[in-house]
DOSE-105433 format. One record per residue: residue number from 1; residue in three letters; x, y, z of N, C-alpha, C in turn. Coordinates in Angstrom, 2 decimals. Example, Ala and Ser with C-alpha at 12.3 -4.5 7.8 and 13.67 -1.06 7.14 Angstrom:
REM DOSE-105433
- k, r, n_east, n_north, n_up, ca_east, ca_north, ca_up, c_east, c_north, c_up
- 1, ALA, 13.19, -5.69, 7.80, 12.30, -4.50, 7.80, 13.20, -3.30, 7.80
- 2, SER, 12.85, -2.25, 7.08, 13.67, -1.06, 7.14, 12.90, 0.03, 7.87
This chain:
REM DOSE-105433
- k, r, n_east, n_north, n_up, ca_east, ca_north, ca_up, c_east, c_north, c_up
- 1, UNK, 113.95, -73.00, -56.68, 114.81, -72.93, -55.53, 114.60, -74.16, -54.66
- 2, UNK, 113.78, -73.85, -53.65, 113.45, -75.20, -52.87, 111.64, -76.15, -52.96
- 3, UNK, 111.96, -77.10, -53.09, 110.50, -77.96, -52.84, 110.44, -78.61, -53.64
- 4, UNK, 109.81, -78.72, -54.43, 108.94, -79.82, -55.54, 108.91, -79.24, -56.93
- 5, UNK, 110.16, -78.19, -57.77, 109.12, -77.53, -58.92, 108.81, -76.42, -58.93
- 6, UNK, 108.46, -76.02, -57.65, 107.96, -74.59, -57.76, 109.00, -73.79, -57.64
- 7, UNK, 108.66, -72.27, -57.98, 109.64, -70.96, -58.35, 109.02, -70.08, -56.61
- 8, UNK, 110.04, -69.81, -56.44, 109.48, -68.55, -55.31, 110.74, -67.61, -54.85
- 9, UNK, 109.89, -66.31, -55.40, 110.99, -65.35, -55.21, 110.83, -64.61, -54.10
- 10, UNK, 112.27, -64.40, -53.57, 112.33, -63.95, -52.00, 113.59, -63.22, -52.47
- 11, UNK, 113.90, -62.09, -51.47, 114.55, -61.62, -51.76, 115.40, -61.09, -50.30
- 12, UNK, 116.39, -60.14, -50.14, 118.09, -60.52, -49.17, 116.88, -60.73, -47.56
- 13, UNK, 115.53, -59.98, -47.50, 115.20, -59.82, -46.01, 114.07, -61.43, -45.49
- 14, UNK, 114.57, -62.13, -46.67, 114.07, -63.65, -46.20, 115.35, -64.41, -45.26
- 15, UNK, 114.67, -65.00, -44.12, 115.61, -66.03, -43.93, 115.34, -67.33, -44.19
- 16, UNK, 116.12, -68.03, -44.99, 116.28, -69.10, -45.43, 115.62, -70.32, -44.88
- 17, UNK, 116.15, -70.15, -43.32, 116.42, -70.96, -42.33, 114.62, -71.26, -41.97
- 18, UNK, 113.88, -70.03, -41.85, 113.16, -69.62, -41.98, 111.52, -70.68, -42.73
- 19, UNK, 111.93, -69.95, -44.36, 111.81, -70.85, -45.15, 111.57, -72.60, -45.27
- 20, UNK, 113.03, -72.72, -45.31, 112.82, -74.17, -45.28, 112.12, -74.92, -44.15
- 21, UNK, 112.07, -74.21, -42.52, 111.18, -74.11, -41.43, 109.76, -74.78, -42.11
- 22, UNK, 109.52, -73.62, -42.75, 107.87, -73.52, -43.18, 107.37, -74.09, -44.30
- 23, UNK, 108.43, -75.05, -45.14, 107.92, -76.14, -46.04, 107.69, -77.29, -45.60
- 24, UNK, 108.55, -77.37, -44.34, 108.91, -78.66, -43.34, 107.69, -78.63, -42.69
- 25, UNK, 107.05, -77.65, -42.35, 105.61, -77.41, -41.67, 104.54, -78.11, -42.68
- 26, UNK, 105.06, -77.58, -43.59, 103.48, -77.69, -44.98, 103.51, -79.25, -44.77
- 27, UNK, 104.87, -80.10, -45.11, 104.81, -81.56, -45.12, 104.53, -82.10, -44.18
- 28, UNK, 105.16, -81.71, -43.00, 104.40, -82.11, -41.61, 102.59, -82.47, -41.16
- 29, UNK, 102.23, -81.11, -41.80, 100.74, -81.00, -42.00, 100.05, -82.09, -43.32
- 30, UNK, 100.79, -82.20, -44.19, 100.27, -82.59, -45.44, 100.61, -84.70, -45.33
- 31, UNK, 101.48, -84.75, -44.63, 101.96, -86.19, -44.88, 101.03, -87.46, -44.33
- 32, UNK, 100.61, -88.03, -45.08, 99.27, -89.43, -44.20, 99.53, -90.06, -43.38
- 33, UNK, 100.97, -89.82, -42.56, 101.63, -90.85, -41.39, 101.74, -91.92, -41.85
- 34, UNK, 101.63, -92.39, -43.02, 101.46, -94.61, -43.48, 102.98, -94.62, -42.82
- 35, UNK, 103.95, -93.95, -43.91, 105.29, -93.80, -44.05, 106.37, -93.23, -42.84
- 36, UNK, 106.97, -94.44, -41.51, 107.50, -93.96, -40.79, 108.43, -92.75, -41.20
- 37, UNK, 108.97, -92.94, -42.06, 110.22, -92.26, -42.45, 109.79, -90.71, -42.28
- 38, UNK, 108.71, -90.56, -43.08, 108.24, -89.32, -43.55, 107.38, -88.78, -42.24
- 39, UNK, 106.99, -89.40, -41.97, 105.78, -88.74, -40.95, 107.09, -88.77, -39.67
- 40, UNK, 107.91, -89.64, -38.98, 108.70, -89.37, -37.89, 109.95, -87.97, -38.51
- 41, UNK, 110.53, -88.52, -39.66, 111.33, -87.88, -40.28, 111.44, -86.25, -40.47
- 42, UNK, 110.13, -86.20, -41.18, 109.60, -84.69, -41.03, 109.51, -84.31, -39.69
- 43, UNK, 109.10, -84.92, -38.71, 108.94, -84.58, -37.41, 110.12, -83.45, -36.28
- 44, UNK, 111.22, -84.97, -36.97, 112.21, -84.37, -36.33, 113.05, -83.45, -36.94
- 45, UNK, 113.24, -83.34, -38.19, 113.38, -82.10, -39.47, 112.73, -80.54, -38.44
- 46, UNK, 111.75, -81.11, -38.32, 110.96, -79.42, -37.96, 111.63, -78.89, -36.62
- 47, UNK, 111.55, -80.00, -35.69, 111.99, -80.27, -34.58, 113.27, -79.18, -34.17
- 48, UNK, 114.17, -79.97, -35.56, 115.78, -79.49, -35.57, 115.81, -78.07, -36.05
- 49, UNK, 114.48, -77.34, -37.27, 114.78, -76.70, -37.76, 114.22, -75.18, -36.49
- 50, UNK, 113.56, -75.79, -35.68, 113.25, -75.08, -34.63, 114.03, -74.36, -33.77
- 51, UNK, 115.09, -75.76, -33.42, 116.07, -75.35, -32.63, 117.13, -74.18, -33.03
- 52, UNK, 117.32, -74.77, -34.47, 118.61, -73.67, -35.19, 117.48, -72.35, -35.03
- 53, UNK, 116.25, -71.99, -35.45, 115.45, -70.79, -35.28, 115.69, -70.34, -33.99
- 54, UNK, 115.72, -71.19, -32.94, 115.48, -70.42, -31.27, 116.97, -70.15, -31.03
- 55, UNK, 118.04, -70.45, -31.69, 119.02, -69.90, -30.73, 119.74, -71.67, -30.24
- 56, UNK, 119.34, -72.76, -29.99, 119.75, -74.13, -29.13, 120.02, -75.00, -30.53
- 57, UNK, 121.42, -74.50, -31.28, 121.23, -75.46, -31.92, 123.19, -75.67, -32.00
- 58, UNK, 123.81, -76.70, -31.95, 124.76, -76.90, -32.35, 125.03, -77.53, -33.23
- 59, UNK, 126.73, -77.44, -33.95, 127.15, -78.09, -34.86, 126.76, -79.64, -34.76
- 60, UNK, 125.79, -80.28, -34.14, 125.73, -81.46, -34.40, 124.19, -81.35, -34.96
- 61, UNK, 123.07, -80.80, -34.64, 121.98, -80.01, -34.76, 122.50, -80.01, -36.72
- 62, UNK, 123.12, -79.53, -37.25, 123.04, -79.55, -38.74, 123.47, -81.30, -39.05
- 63, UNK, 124.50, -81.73, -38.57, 124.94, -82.53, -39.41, 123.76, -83.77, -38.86
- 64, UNK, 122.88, -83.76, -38.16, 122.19, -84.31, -37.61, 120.59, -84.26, -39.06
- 65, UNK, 120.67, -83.03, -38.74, 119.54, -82.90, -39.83, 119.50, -83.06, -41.12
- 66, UNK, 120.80, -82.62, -42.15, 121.71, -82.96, -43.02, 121.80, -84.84, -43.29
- 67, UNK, 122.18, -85.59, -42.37, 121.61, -86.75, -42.15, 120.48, -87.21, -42.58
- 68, UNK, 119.67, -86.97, -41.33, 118.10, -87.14, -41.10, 117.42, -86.66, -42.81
- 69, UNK, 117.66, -85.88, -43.57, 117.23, -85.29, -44.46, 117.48, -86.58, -45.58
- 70, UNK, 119.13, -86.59, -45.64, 118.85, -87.56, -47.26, 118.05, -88.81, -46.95
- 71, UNK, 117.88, -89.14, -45.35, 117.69, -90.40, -45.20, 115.71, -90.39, -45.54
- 72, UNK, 115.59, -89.67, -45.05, 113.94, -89.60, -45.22, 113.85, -89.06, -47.07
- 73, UNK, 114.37, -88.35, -47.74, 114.46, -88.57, -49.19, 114.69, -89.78, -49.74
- 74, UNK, 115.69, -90.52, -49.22, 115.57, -91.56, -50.35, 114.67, -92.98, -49.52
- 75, UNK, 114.29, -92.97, -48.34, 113.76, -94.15, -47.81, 111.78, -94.06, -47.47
- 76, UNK, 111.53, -92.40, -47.79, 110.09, -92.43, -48.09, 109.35, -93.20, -49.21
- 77, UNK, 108.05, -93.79, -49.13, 107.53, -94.51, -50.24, 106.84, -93.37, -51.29
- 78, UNK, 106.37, -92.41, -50.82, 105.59, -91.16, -51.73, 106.42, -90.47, -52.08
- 79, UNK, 105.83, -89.60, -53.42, 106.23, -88.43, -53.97, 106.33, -87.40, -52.53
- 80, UNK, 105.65, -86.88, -51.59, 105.68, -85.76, -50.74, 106.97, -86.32, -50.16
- 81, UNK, 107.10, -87.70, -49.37, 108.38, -87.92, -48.46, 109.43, -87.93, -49.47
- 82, UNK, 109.82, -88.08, -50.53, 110.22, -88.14, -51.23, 110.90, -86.24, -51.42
- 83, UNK, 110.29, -85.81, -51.64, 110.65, -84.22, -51.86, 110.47, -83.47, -50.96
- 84, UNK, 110.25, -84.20, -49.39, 109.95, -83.31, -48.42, 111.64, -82.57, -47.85
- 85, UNK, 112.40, -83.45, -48.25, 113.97, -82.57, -47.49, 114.08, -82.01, -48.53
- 86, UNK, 114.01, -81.87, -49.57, 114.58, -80.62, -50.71, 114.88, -79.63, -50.12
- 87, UNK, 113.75, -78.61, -49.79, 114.30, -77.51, -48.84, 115.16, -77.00, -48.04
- 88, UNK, 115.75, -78.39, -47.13, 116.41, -78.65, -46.22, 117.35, -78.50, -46.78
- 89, UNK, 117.46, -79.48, -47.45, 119.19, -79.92, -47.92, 119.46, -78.53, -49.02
- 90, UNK, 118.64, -77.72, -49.95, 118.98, -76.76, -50.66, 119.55, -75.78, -49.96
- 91, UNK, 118.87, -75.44, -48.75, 119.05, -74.43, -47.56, 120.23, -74.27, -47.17
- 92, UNK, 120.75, -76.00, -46.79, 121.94, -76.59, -46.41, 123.38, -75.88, -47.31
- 93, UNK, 122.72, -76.75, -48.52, 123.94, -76.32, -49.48, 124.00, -74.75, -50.17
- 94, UNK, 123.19, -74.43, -50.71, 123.09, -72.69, -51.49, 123.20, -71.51, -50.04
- 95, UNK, 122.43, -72.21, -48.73, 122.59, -70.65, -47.89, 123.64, -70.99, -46.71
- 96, UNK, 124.28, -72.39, -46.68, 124.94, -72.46, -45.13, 125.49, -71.34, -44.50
- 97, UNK, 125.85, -70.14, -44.99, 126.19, -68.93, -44.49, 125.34, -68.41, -43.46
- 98, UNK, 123.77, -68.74, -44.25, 122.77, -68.24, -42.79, 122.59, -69.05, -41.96
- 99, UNK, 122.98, -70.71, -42.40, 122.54, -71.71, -41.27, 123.71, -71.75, -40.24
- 100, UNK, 124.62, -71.64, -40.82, 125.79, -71.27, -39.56, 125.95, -69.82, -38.88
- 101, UNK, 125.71, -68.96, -39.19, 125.08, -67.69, -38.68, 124.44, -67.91, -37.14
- 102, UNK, 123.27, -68.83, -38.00, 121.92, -69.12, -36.88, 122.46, -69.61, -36.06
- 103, UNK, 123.76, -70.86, -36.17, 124.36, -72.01, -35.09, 125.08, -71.20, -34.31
- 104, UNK, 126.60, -70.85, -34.86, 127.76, -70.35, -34.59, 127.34, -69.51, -33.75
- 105, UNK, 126.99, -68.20, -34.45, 126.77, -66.66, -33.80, 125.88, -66.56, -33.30
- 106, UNK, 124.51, -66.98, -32.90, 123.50, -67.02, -32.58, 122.99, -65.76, -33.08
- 107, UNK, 122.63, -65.17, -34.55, 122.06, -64.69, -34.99, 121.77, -64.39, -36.40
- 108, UNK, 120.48, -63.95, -36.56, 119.85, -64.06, -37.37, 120.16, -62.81, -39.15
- 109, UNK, 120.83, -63.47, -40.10, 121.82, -62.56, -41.00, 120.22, -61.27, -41.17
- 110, UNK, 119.15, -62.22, -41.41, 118.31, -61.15, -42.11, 117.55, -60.50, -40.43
- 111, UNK, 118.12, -60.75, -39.69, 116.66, -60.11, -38.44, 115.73, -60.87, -38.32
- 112, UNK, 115.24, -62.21, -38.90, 113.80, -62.22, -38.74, 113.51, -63.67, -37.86
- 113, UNK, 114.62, -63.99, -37.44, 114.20, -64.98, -36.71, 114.28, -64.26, -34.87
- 114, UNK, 112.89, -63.96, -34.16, 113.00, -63.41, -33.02, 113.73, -63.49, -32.15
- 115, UNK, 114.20, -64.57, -32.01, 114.74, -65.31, -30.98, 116.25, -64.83, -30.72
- 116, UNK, 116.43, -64.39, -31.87, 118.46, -64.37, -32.40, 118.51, -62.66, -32.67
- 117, UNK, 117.27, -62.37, -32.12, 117.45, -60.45, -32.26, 118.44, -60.10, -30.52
- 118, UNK, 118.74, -58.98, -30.90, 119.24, -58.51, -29.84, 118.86, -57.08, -30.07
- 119, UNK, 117.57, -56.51, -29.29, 117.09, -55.10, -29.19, 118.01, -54.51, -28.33
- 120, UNK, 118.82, -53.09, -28.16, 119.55, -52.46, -27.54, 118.97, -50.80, -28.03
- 121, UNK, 119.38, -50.13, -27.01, 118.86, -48.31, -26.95, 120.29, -47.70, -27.64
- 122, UNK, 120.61, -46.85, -28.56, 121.42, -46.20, -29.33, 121.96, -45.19, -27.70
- 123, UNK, 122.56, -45.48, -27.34, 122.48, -43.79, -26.47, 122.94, -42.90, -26.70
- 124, UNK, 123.27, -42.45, -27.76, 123.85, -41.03, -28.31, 122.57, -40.87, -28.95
- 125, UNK, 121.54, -41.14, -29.18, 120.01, -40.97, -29.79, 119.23, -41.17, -28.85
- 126, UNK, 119.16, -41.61, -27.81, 118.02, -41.73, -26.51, 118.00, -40.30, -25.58
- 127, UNK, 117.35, -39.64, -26.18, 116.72, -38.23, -25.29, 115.99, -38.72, -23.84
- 128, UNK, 115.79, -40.22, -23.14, 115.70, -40.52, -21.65, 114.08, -39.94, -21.49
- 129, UNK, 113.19, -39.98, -22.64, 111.54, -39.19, -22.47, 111.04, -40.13, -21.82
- 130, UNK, 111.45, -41.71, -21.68, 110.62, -42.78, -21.16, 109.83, -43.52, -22.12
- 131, UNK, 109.39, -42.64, -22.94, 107.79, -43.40, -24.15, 108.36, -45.14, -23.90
- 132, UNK, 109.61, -45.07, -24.40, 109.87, -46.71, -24.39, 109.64, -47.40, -23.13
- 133, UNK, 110.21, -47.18, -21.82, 110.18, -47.24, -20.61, 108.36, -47.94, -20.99
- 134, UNK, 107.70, -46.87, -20.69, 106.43, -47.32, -20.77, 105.62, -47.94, -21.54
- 135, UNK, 105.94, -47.96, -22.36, 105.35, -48.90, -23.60, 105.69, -50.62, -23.14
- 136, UNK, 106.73, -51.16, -22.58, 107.42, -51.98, -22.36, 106.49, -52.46, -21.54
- 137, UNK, 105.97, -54.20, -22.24, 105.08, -54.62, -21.08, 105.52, -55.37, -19.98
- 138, UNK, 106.77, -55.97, -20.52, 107.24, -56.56, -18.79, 108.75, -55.66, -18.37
- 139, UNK, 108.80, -54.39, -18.65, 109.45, -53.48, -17.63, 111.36, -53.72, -17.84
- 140, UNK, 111.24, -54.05, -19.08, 112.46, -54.57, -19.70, 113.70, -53.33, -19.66
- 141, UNK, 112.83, -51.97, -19.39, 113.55, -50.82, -20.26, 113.54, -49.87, -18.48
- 142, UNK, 114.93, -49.56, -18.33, 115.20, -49.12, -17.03, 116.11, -47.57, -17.18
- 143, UNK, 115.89, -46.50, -17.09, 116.88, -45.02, -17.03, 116.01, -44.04, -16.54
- 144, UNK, 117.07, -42.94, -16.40, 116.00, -42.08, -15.51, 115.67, -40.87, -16.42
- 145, UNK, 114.49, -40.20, -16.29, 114.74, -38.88, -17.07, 115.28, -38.03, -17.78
- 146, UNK, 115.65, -38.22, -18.83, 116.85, -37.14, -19.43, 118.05, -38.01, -19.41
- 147, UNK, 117.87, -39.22, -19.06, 118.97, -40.22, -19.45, 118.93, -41.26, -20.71
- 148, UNK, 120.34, -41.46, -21.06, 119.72, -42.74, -22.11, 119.60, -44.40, -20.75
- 149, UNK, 118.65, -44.63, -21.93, 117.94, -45.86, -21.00, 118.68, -46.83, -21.70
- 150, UNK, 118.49, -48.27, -21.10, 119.02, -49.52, -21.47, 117.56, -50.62, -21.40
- 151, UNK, 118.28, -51.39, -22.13, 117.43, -52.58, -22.28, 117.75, -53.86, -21.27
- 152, UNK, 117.23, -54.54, -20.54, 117.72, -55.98, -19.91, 117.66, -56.52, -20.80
- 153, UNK, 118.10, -57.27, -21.21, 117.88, -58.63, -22.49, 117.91, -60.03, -22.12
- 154, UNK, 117.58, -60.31, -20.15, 116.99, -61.49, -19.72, 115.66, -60.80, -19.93
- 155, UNK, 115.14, -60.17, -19.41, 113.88, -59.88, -19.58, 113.09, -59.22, -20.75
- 156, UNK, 113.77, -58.83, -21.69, 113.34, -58.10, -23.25, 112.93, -59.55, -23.71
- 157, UNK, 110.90, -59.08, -24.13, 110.86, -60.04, -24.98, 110.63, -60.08, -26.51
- 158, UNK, 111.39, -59.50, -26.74, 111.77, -58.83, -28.47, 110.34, -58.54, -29.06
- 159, UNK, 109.55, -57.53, -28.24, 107.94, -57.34, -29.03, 108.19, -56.50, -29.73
- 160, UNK, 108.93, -55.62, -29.50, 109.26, -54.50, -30.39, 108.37, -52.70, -30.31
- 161, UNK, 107.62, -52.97, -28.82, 107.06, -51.78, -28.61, 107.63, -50.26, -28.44
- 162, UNK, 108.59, -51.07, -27.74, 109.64, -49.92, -27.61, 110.13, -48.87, -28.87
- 163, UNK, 109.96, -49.34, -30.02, 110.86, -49.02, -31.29, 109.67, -48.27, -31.85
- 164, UNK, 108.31, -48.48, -31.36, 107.15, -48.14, -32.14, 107.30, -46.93, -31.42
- 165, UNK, 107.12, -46.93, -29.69, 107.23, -45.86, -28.97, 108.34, -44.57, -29.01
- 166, UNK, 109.45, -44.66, -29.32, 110.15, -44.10, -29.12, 110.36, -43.40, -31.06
- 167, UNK, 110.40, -41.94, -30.67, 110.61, -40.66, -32.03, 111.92, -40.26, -31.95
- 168, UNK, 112.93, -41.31, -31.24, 114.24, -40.47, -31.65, 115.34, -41.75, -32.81
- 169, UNK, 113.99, -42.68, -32.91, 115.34, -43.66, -33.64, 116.05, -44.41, -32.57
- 170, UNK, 115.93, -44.19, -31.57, 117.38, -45.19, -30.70, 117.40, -46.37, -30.53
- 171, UNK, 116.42, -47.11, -30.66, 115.67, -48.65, -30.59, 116.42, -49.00, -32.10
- 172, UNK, 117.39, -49.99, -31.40, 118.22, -50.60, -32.41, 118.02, -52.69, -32.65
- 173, UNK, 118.03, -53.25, -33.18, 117.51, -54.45, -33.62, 116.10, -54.78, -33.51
- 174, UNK, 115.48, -54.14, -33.75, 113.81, -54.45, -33.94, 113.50, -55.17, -35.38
């Protein structure tokens, strides 16, 4: 699939985006700096692949990296700079469905990028017991007794306590 050779099986609850994130890391970590290309290149690769992860990334954000990618493939002197955009550009071409997902919609196809969750309370399933209310460490979760509660989502910071706390199921994008 992506990198150098190697096989790695993942399956629908990987995100891609993800992925190629965390090969861009390995090279980041792994590269001797000699090679501007590779050592700045990768830099800003991770940089970009960050942004599309958090939510701040626009249509220029791909074609930017898409760029940045063949250019550090074919202008690195090593085998690593050399095969360090594979990922990238495979990501690019086999998943753009999730990389525009990540841009466009600001969210995440498989869930797993935090940033692009959107936790919300079911309220036809919120029995209003609180457990969530209280579990919640910065006070994200606001209803009264015997009500269904809501989530703020300036202040939800997608920990996911709430979903642990609560026995009726209503904790929806965790």
């Amino acid at each position: 699939m992506v990198g150098s050779g190697g096989l790695v099986v993942m399956n629908r609850d990987t995100c891609m985006v993800s992925v190629a994130r965390f090969f861009m890391q390995f090279t980041q970590n792994e590269s001797c700096g000699k090679c501007v290309l590779c050592r700045e290149g990768t830099r800003q690769m991770l940089a970009l692949l960050d942004d599309i992860i958090e939510g701040r990334a626009t249509a220029e954000t791909i074609e930017t990296l898409e760029t940045l990618a063949v250019a550090v493939g074919k202008g690195s002197l090593c085998g690593l700079g050399k095969t360090a955009p594979n990922p990238v550009l495979a990501t690019l071409r086999y998943f753009r469905n999730e990389v525009d997902a990540h841009v466009f919609q600001k969210r995440c196809p498989t869930g797993r990028c935090k940033a692009l969750r959107t936790i919300s309370i079911d309220p036809a399933k919120c029995k209003g017991c609180t457990a969530c209310a209280r579990k919640c460490p910065v006070h994200a979760i606001k209803g009264e007794v015997k009500k269904p509660h809501v989530i703020d989502p300036a202040v939800c910071i997608k920990c996911g306590a709430c979903a642990t706390a609560c026995k009726f199921d209503a904790v929806m994008g965790v």
